[in-house]
N, C-alpha and C positions, 0 to 999 in steps of 0.2 A: 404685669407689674414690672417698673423699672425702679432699679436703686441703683445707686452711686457713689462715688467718692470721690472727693477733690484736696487735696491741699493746695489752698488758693495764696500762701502767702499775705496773707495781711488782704481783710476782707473790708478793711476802709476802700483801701487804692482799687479793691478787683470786686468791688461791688456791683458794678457795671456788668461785667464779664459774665457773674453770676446769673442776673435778672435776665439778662440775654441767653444764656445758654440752656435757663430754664425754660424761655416761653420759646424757644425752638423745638428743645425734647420732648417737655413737656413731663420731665421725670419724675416720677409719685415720688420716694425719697432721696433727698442728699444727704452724706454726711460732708461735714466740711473739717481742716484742722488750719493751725496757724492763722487762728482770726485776728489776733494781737489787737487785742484791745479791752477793756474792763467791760463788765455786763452792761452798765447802765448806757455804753456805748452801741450798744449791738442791734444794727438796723432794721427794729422788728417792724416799723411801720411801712417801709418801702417794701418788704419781704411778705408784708399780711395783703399791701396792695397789687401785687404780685398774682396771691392765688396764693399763698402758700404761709403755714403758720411754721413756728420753729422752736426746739426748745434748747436752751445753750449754755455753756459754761468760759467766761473770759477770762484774760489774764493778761494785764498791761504787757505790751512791748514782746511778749512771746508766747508761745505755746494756744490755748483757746480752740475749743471745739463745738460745733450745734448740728441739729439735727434736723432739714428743713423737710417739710410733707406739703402735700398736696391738701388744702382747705375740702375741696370736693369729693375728694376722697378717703378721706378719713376725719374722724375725732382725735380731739388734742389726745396723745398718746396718755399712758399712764405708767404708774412702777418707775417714775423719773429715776437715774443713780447717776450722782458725778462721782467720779475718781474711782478706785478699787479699793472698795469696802474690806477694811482693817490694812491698808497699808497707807502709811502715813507718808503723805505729800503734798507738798505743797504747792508743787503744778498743775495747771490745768490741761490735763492730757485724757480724759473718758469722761463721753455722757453713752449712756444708754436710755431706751424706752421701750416703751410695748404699745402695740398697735392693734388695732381689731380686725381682723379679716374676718370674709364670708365663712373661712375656714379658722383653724386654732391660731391663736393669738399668734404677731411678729414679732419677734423681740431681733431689737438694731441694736446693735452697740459699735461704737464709732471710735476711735484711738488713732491719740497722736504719739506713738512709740516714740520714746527717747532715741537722739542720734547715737550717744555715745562718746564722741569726741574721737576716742584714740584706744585702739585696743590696750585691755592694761590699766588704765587710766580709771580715777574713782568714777567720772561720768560712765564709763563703761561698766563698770560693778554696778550701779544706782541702775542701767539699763538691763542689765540680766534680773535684778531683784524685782523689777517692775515686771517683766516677762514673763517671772517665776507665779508674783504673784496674782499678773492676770491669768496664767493661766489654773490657779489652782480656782478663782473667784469661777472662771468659765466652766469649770466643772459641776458646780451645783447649778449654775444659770442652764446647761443644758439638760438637764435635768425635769428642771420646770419648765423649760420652752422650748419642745421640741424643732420649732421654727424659728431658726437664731441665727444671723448672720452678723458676722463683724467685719468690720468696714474699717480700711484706714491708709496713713503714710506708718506703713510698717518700720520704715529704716532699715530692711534687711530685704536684699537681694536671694530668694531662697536658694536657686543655683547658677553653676557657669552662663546656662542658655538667657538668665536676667544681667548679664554684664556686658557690655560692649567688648570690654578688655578685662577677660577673667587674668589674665599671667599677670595685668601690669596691677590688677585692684588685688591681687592676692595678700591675704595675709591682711589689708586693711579693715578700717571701719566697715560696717554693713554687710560685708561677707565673709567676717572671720567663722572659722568650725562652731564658737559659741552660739552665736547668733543663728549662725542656722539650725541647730542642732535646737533653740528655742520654738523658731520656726514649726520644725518638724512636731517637736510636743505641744504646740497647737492643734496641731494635723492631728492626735493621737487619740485627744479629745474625742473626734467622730467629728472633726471639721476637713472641710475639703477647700483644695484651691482652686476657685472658680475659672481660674483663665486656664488652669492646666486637663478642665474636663474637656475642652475643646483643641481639634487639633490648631496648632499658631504656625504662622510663618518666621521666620528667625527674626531674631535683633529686633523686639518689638518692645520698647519701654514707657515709665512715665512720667521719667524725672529726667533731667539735662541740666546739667550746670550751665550757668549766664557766663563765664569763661571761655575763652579758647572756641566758639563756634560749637560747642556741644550739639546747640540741637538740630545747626543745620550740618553735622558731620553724622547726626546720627549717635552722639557715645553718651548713651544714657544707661539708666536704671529701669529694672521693675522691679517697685518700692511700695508701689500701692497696691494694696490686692483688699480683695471681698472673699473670705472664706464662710461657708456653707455648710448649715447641718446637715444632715441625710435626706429630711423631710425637702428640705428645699433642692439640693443640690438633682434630685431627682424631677423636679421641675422645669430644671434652667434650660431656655431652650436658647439664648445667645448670650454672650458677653462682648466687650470691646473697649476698647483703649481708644477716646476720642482726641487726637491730636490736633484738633483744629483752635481751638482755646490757645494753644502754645504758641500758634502765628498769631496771634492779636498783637496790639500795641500794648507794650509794657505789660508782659504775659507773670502768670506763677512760671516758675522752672516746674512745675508738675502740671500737670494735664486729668479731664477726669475718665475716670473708667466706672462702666456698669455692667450690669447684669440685668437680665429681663428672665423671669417666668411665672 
């Protein structure tokens, strides 16, 4: 089995991208974030003729997340949850679902973490209290679902080896001590991060700013991760960071990454 993550930036304009990078992979689940667009917009009929059903949560002009599967391979999931149960928001930043495997149930949950803005800054408080209380939410969810992976555009670079330029990004957004240090109390859970079970070669990311040549100089992020229950994490038999999506025309600034086991 393959799952995934992409923040496609606005899934009007990168619809295309999508439908193509599916019938090449051929990947059982996607999560997607930054769909920017309300529900009754959200392309479930190009998406269902595709091979693949979806369940999703939009949000005019920002934020918006869904969950696309494989028609073939699974039944429409169940246990739907948007947003983080008893915290009150208005964004649309988390869907989750549960899926049937030969084995115990999959539960995906897919988050589009706040950026933050500016260390300091109330967006940045609004960002730790989301953090805080997904992760208190992911503690009973692991509980009940031994098989849990969460999928997303983190906004947080967990260390130096995810920065192109750790000295010059210091101290800013995405790698401040807070933020990672949230990071880390995900990990605590009994979640693991998927790309750090395998050995990497340096400087490998999944985001690039559209500025300054980013991503043909290489000065990116790793921003998007898949972290892993136990159950799973001991299954995984490869990951990877597909960076082919980011050379297209009129690409996302993020790229997707999976995991297979």
């Amino acid at each position: 089995m393959r799952i995934a993550t992409w923040n496609v930036n606005s899934l009007k304009m990168r619809l295309p991208h999508v439908l193509d990078w599916l019938a090449k992979t051929q990947t059982d689940i996607l999560c997607l974030q930054e769909l920017k667009m309300t529900d009754d917009l959200f392309p479930a009929q190009a998406i269902e003729e595709s091979g693949y059903g979806a369940v999703w949560s939009g949000q005019k002009t920002y934020n918006g997340v869904a969950i696309l599967y494989r028609k073939d391979q699974f039944e429409a999931p169940c246990d739907v949850q948007k947003n983080i149960p008893g915290f009150a928001d208005e964004q649309k930043r988390l869907i989750a679902a549960t899926f049937k495997t030969a084995g115990a149930d999959l539960r995906i949950v897919c988050g589009y973490f706040p950026n933050g803005s500016e260390v300091g800054s109330e967006k940045f408080a609004y960002k730790l209290a989301w953090l805080n209380a997904l992760n208190l939410w992911l503690k009973d969810e692991l509980t009940k679902y031994p098989q849990l992976a969460l999928l997303g555009d983190f906004n947080i670079a967990p260390d130096d080896r995810d920065v192109w330029d750790p000295k010059g990004w210091e101290g800013n957004i995405l790698v401040s001590p807070q933020e990672r240090q949230a990071f880390q109390g995900l990990l605590s859970l009994g979640l693991s991060d998927s790309f750090r079970l395998f050995e990497q070669p340096e400087k490998r990311y999944t985001w690039w700013d559209y500025r300054m040549l980013g991503f043909q100089k290489n000065h990116g992020l790793r921003i998007d991760h898949i972290l892993v229950s136990d159950s799973i994490k001991n299954q995984l038999s490869k990951v990877n960071i597909d960076k082919e999506p980011r050379k297209w025309t009129k690409p996302s600034d993020h790229t997707p990454y999976w995991v297979e086991f």
